[in-house]
ChimeraX commands (.cxc) that place a marker at each C-alpha (Angstrom):
marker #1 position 0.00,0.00,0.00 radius 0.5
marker #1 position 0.97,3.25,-0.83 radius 0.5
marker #1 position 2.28,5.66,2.16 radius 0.5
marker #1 position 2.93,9.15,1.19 radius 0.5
marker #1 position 1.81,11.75,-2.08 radius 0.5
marker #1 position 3.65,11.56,-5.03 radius 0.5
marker #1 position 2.85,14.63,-5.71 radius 0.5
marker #1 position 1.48,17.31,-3.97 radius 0.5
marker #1 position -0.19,21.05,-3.86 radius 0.5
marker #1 position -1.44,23.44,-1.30 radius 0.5
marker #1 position -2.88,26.65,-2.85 radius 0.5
marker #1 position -5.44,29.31,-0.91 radius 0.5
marker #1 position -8.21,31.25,-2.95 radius 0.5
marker #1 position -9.95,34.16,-1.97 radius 0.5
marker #1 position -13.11,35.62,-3.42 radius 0.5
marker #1 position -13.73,39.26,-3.42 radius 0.5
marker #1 position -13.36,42.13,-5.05 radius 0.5
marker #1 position -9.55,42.89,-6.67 radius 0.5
marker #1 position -7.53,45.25,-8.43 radius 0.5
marker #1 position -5.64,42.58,-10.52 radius 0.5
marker #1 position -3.47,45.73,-11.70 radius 0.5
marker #1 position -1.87,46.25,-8.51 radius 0.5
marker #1 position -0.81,42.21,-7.90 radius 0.5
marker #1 position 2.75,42.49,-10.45 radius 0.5
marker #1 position 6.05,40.97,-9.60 radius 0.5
marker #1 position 7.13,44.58,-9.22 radius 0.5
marker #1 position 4.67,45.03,-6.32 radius 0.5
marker #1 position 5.30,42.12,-4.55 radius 0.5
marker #1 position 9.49,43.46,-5.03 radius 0.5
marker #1 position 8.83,46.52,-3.56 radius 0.5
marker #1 position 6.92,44.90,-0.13 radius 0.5
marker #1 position 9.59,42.17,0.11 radius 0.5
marker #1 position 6.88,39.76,-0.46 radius 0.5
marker #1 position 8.40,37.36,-3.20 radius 0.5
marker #1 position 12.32,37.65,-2.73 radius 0.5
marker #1 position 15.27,35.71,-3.51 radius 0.5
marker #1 position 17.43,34.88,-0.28 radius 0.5
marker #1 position 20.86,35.43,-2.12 radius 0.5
marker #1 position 19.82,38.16,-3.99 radius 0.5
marker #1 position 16.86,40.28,-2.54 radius 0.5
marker #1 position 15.34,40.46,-5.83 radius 0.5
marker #1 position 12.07,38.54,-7.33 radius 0.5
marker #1 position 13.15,34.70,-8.20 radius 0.5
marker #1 position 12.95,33.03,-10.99 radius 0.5
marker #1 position 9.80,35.45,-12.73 radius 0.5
marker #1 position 7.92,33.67,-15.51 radius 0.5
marker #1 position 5.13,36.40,-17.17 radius 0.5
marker #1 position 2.19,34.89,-18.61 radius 0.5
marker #1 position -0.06,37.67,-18.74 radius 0.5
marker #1 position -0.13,41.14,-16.88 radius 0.5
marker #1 position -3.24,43.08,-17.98 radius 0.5
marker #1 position -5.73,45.70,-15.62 radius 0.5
marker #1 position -8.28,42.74,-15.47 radius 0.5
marker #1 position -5.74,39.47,-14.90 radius 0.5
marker #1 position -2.78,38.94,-13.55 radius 0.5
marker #1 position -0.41,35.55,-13.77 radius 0.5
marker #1 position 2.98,35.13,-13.52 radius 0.5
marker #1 position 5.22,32.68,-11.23 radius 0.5
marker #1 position 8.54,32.52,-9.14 radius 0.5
marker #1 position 10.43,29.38,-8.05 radius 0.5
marker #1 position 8.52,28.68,-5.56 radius 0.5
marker #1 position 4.82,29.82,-6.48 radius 0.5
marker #1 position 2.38,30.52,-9.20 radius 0.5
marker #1 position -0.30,33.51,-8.63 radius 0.5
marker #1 position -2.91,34.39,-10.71 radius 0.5
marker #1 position -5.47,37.31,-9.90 radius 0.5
marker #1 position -8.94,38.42,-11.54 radius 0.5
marker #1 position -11.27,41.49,-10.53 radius 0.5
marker #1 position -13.18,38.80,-8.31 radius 0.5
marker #1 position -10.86,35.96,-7.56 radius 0.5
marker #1 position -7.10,35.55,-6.03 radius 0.5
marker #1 position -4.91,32.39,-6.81 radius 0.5
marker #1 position -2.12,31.86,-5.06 radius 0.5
marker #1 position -0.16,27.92,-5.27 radius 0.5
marker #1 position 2.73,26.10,-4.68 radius 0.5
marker #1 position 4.22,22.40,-5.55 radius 0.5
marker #1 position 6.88,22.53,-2.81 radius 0.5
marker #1 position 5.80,21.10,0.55 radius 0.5
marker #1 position 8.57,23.10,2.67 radius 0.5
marker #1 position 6.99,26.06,1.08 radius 0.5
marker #1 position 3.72,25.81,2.06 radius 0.5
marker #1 position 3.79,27.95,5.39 radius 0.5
marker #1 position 5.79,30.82,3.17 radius 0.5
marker #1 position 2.56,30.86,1.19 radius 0.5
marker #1 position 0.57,31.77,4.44 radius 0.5
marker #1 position 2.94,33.75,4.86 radius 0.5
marker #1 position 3.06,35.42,1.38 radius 0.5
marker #1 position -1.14,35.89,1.66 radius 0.5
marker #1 position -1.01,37.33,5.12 radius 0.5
marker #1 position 1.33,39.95,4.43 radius 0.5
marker #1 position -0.13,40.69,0.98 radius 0.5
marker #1 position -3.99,41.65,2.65 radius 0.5
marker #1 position -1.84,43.17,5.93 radius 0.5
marker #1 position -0.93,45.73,2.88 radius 0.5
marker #1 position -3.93,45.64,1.34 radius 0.5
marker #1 position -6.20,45.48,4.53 radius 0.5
marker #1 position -9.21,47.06,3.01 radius 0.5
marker #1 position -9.36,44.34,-0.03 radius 0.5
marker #1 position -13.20,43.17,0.45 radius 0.5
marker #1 position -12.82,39.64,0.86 radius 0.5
marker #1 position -15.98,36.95,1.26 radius 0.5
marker #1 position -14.65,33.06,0.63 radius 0.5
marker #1 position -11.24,31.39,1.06 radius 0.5
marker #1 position -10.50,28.14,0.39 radius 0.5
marker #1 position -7.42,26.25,1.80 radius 0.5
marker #1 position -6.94,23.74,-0.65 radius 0.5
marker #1 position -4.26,20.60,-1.10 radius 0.5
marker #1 position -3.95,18.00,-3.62 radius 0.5
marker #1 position -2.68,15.04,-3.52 radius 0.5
marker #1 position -1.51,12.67,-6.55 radius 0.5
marker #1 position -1.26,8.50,-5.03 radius 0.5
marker #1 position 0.50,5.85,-6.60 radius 0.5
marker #1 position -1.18,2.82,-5.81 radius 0.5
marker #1 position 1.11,-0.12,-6.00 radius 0.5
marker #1 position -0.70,-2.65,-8.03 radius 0.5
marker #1 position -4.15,-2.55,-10.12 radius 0.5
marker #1 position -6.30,-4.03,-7.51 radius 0.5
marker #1 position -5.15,-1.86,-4.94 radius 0.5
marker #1 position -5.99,0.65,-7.03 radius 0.5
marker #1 position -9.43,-0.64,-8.17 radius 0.5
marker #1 position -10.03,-0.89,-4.20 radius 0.5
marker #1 position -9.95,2.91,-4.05 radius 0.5
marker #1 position -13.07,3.13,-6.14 radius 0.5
marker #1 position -14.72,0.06,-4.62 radius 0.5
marker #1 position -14.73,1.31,-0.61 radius 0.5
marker #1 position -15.69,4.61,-1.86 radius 0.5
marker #1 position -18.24,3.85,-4.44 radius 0.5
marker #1 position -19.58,0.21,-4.28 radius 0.5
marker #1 position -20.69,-1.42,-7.41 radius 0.5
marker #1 position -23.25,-4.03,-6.60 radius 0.5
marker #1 position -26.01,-1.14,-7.44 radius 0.5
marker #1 position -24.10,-0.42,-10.06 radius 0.5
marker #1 position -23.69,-3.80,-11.51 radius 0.5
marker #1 position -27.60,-3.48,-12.42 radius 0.5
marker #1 position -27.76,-1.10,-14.85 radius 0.5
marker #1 position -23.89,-0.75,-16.39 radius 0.5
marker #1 position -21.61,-3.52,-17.73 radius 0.5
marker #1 position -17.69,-2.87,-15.52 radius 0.5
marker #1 position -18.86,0.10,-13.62 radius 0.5
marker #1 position -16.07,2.27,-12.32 radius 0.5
marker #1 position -15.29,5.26,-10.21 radius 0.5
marker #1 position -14.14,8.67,-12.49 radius 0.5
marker #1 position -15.38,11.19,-9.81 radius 0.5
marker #1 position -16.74,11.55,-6.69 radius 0.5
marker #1 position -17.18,14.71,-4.25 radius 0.5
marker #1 position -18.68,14.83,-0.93 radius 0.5
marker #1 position -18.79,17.91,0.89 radius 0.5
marker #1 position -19.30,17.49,5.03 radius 0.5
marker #1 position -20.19,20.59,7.54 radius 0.5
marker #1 position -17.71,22.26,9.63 radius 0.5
marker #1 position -17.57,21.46,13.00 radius 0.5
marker #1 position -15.22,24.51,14.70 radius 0.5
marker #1 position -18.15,26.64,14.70 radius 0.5
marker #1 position -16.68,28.75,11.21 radius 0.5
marker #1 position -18.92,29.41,8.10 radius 0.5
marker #1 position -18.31,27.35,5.75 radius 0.5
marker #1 position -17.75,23.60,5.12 radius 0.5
marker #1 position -14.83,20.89,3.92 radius 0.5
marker #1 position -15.49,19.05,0.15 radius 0.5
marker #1 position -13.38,16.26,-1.02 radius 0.5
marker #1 position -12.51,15.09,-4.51 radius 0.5
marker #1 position -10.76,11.90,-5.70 radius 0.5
marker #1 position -10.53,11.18,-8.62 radius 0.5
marker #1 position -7.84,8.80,-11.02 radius 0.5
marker #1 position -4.97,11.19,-11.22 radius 0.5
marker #1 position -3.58,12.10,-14.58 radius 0.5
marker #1 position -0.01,12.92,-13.54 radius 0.5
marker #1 position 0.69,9.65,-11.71 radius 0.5
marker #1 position 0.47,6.87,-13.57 radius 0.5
marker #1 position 0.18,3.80,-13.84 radius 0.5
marker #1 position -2.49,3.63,-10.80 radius 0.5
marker #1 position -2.94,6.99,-9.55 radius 0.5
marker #1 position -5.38,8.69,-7.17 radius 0.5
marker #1 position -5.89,12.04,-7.03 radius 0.5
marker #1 position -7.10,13.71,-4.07 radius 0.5
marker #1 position -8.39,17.54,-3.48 radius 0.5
marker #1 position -9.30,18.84,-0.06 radius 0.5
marker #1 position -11.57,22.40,-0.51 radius 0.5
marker #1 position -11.70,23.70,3.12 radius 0.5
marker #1 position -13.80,26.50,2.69 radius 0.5
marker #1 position -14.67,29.40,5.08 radius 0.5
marker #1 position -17.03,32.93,4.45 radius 0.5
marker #1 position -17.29,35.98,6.18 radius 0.5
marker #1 position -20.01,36.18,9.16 radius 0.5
marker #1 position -21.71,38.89,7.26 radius 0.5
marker #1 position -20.09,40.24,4.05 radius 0.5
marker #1 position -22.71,43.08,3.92 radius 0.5
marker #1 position -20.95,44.59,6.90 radius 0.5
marker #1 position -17.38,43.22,6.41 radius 0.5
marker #1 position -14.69,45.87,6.97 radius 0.5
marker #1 position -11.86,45.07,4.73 radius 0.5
marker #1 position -10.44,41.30,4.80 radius 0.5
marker #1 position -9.57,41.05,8.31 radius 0.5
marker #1 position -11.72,38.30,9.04 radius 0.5
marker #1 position -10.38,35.92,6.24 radius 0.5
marker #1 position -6.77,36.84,6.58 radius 0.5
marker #1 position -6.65,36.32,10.30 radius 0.5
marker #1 position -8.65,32.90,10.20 radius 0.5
marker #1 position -6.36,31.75,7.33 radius 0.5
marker #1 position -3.57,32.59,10.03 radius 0.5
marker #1 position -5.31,31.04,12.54 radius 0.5
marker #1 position -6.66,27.27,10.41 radius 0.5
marker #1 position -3.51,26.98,8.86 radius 0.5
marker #1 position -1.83,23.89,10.63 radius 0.5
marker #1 position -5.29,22.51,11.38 radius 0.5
marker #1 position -6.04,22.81,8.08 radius 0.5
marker #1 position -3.39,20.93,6.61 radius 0.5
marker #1 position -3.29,17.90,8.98 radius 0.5
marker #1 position -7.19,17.61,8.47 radius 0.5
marker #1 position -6.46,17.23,4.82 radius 0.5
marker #1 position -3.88,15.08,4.90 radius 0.5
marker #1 position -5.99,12.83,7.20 radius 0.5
marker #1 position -9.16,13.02,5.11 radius 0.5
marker #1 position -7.07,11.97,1.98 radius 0.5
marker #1 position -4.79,8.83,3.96 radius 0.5
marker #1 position -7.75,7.63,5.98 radius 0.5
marker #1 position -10.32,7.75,2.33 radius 0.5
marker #1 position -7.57,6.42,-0.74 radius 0.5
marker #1 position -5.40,4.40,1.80 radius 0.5
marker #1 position -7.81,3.08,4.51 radius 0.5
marker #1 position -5.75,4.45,7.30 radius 0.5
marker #1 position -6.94,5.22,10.48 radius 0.5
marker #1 position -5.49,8.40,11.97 radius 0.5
marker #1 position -5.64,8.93,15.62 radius 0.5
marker #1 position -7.48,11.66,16.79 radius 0.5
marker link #1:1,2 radius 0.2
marker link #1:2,3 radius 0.2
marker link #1:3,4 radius 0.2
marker link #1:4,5 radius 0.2
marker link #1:5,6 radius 0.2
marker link #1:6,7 radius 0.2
marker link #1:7,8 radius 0.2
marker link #1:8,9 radius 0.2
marker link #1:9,10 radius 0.2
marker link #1:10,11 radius 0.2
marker link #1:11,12 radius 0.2
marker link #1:12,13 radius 0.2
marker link #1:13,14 radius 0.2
marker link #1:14,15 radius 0.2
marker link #1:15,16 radius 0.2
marker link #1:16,17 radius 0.2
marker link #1:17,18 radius 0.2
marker link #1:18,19 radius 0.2
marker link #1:19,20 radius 0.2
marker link #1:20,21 radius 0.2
marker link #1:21,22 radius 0.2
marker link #1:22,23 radius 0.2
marker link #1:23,24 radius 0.2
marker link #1:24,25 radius 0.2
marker link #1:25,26 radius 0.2
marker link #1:26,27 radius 0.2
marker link #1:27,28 radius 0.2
marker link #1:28,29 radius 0.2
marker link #1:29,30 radius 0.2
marker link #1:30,31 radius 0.2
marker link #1:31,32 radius 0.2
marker link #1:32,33 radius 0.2
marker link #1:33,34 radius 0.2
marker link #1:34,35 radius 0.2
marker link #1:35,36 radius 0.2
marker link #1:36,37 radius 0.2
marker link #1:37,38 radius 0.2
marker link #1:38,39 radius 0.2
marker link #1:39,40 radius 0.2
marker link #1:40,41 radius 0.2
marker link #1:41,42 radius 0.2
marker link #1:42,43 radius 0.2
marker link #1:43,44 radius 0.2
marker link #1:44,45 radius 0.2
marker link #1:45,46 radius 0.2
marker link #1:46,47 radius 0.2
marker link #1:47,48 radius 0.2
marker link #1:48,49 radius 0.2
marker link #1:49,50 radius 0.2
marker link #1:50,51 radius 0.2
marker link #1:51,52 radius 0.2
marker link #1:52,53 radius 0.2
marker link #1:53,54 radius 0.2
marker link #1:54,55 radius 0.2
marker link #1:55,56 radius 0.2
marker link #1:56,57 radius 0.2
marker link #1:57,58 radius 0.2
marker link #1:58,59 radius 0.2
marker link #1:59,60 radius 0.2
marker link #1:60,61 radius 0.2
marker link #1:61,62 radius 0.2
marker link #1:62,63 radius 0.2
marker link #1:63,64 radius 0.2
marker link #1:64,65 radius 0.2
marker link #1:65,66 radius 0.2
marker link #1:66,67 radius 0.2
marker link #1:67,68 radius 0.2
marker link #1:68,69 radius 0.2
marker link #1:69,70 radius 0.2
marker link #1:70,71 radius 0.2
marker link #1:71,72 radius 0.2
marker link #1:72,73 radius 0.2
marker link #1:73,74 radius 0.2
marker link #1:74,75 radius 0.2
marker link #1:75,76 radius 0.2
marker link #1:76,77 radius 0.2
marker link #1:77,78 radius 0.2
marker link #1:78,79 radius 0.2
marker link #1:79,80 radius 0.2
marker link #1:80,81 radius 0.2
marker link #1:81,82 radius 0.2
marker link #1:82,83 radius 0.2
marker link #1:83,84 radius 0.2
marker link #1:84,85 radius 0.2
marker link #1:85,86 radius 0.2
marker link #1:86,87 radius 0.2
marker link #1:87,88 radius 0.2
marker link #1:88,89 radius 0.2
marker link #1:89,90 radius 0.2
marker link #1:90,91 radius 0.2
marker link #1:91,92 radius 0.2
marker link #1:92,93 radius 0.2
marker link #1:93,94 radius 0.2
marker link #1:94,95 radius 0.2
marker link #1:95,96 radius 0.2
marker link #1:96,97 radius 0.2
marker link #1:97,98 radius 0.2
marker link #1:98,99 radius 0.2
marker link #1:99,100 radius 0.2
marker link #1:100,101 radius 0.2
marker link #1:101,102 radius 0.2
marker link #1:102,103 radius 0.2
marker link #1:103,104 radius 0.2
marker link #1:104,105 radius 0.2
marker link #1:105,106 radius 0.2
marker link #1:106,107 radius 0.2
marker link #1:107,108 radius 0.2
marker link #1:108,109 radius 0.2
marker link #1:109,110 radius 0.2
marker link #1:110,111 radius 0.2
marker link #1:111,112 radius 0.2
marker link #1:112,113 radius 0.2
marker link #1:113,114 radius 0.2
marker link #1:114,115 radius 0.2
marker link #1:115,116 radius 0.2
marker link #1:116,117 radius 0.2
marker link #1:117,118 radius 0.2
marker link #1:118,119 radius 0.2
marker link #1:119,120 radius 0.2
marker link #1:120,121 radius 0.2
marker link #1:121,122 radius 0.2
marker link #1:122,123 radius 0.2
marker link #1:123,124 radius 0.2
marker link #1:124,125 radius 0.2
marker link #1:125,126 radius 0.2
marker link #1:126,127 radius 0.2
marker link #1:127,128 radius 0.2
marker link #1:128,129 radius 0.2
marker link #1:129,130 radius 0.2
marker link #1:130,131 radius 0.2
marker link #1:131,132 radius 0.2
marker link #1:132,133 radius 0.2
marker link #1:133,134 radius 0.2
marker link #1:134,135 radius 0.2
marker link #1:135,136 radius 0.2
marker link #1:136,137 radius 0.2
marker link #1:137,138 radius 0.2
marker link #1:138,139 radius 0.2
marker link #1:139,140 radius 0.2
marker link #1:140,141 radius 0.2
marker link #1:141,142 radius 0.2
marker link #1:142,143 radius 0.2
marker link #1:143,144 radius 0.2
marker link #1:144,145 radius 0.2
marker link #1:145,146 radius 0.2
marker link #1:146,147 radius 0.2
marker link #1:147,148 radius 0.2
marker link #1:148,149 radius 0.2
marker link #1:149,150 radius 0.2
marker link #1:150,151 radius 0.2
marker link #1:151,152 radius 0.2
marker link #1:152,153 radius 0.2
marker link #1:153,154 radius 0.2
marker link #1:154,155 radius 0.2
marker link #1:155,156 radius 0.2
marker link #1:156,157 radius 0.2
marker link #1:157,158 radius 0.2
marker link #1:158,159 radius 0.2
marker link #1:159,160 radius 0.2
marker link #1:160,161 radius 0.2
marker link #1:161,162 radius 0.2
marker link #1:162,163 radius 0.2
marker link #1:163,164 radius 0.2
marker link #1:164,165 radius 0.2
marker link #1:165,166 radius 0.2
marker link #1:166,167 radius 0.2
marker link #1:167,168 radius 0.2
marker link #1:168,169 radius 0.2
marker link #1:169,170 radius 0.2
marker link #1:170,171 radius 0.2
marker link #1:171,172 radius 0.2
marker link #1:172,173 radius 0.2
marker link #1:173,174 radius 0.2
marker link #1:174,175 radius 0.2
marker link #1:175,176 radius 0.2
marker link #1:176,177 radius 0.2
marker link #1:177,178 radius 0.2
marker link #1:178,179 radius 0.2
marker link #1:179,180 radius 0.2
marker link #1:180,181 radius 0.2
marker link #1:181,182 radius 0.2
marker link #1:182,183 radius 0.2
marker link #1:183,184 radius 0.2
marker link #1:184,185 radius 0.2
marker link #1:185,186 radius 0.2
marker link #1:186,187 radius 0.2
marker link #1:187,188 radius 0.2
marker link #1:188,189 radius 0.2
marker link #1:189,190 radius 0.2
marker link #1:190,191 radius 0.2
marker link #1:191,192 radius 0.2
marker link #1:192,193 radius 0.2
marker link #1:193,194 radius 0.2
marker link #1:194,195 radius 0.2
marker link #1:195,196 radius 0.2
marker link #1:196,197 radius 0.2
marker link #1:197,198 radius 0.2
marker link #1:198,199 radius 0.2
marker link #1:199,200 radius 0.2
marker link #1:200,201 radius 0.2
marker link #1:201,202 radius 0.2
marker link #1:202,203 radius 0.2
marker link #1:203,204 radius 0.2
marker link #1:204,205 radius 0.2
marker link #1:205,206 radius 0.2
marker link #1:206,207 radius 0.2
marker link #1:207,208 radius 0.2
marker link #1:208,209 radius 0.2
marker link #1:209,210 radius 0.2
marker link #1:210,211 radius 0.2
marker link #1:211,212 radius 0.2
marker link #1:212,213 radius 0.2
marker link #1:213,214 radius 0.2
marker link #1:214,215 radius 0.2
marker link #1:215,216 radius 0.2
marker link #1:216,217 radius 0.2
marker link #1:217,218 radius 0.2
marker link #1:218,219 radius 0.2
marker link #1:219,220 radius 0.2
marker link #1:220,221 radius 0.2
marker link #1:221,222 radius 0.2
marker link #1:222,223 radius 0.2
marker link #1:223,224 radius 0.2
marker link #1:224,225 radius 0.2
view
């Protein structure tokens, strides 16, 4: 049985209202946001497109993409991840009346199953086929999502995809955890403190749960509590 990702992702999203202008490698220079350690300038800049209504470029270590109503921000490197909570807190510290209404802390995870009935079993526990069986000829698993309530008291609620992954192969299981939180009341929301600060605040929950969620639902391990 598999133990560990293959691949990974961790990426937050935040829904609002943006001026995608603003968000350029340039900025980010400026606030010591995005730096290289050696050189104190932005790392490793690729420009895909910098226009007043989107934004997306990436550095070594992230990819960030903004629209007038939606923020992107990602990273593939796992000893990165708390740099991107990092990069997100002090970019809305800045910006600290940017109206912000959803976040999602989201990770991915790409499994390599070890054989083809291992990887069969994924599908089987999570969707059984003796239903199934009645109405199709092979029946098999190419998407599932559940979504569950929250249970810390927050707004919001935690949805999980799997999924065969298409960047692992042979045997793959991709696996996305959405933890999603909203304001209280955006109609009276001043600026994005709420957001920012619970992102601060979630983070290392947030990531274990996830992590848990995916091992305990593709690998049938039991986490203790």
């Amino acid at each position: 049985m598999a133990d560990s990702a293959r691949l990974e992702r961790l990426s937050v999203v935040l829904v609002g209202a943006f001026n995608p202008a603003i968000f350029q490698p340039s900025w980010f220079a400026v606030h010591n946001l995005i730096l290289s350690d050696e050189n104190k300038i932005p790392s490793g800049i690729k420009l895909g497109v910098v226009h007043p209504q989107f934004v997306d470029f990436s550095t070594e270590n992230f990819q960030i993409q903004v629209m007038q109503q939606r923020m992107w921000a990602a990273t593939g490197d796992v000893s990165f991840y708390d740099s991107l909570r990092d990069l997100m807190y002090g970019t809305f510290t800045l910006l600290s009346h940017t109206p912000i209404i959803k976040m999602g802390i989201n990770r991915e995870f790409h499994f390599q199953m070890p054989s083809e009935d291992e990887w069969n079993a994924v599908g089987d526990r999570l969707v059984p086929k003796d239903g199934w069986k009645r109405v199709l000829e092979r029946p098999g698993m190419e998407s599932i999502t559940i979504q569950g309530a929250r249970t810390d008291g927050r707004l919001g609620f935690v949805r999980v995809r799997v999924e065969p992954s298409r960047h692992v192969q042979p045997f793959g299981v991709f696996v996305e955890v959405n933890d999603h939180y909203e304001v209280t009341d955006p109609e009276t929301v001043e600026g994005c403190r709420e957001l920012v600060d619970t992102m601060v605040d979630v983070w290392s929950e947030s990531l274990e749960r996830a992590e848990q969620i995916a091992r305990t639902m593709v690998l049938g391990v039991e986490e203790d509590s």
